[in-house]
C-alpha positions as CSV (number, residue, x, y, z in Angstrom):
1,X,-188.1,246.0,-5.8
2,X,-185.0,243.8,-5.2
3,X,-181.6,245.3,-6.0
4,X,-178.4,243.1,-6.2
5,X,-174.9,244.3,-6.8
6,X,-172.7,241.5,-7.9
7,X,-168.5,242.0,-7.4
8,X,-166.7,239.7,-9.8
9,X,-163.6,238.2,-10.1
10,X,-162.6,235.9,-13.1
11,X,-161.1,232.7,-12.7
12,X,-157.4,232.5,-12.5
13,X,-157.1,230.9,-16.2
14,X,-159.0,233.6,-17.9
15,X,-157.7,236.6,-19.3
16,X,-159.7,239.8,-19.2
17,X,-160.1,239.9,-22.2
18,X,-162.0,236.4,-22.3
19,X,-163.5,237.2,-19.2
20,X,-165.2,240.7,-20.3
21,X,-166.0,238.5,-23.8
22,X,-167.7,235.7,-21.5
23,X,-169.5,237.8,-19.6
24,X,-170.7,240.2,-22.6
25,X,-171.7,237.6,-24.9
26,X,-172.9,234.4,-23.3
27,X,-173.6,235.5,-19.6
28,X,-175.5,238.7,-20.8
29,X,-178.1,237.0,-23.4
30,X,-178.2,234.1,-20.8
31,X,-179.6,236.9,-18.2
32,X,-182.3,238.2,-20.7
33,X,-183.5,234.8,-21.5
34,X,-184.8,234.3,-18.2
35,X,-185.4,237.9,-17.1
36,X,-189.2,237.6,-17.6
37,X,-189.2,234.2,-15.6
38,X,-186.6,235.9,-12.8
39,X,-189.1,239.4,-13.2
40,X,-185.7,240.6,-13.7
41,X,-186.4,244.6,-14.8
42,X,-182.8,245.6,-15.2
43,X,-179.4,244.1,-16.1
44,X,-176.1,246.3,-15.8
45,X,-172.7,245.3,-16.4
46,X,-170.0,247.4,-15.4
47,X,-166.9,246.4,-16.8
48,X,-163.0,246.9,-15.4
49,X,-160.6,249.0,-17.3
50,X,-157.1,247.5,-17.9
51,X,-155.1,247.4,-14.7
52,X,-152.1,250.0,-15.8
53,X,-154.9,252.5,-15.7
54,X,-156.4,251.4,-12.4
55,X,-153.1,251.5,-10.5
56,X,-152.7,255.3,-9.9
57,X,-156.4,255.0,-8.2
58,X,-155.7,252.2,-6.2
59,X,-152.4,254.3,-4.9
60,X,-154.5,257.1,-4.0
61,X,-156.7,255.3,-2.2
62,X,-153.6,253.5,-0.8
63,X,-152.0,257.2,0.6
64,X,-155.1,258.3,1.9
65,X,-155.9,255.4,3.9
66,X,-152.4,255.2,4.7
67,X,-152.8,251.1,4.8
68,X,-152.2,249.3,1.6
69,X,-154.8,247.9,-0.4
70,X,-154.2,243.8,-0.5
71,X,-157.6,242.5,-2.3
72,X,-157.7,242.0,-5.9
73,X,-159.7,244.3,-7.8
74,X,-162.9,243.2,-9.2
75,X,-163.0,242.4,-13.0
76,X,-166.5,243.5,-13.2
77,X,-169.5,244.9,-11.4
78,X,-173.5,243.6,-12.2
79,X,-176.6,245.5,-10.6
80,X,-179.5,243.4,-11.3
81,X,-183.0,245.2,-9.8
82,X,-186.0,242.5,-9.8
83,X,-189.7,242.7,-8.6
C-alpha cells in the first residue's frame, strides 16, 4: 500500500471559506470518481480551523522552539492510501 500526505495552501485569491467549499464539494467527488481507476482505498481531508484559533498554537510552538515560525500554515491536509 501507497500512502500520500498532501499539505495545501490555497491560492492567494481565495478565501477559506471558498477554498474548504472547493475542495469539499468539487475536489472531493472528483477523487471518488477515479478512485477505482487510481485503486485509491482511502480519501481523508483534514480541514484548517480559522486562523484566530490557530494563533495561540502556533505561539507555543513559537516559545518552545524559541525561533519564530515564518511559513504559512496549511489550509488543509489530504492522506490518500492506494494499492
Amino acid at each position: 500500500m501507497i500512502k500520500l500526505t498532501f499539505c495545501l495552501v490555497r491560492l492567494p485569491h481565495l478565501t477559506r471559506a471558498e477554498f474548504q467549499h472547493y475542495w469539499c464539494h468539487t475536489h472531493g467527488p472528483l477523487v471518488r470518481s477515479v478512485a477505482h481507476e487510481l485503486q485509491i482505498r482511502r480519501y481523508v481531508q483534514l480541514h484548517s480551523v480559522p486562523e484566530e484559533l490557530n494563533l495561540p498554537v502556533r505561539a507555543s510552538r513559537t516559545r518552545a522552539s524559541r525561533r519564530p515560525m515564518v511559513s504559512r500554515p496549511a489550509d488543509g491536509r489530504s492522506h490518500i492510501a492506494a494499492e
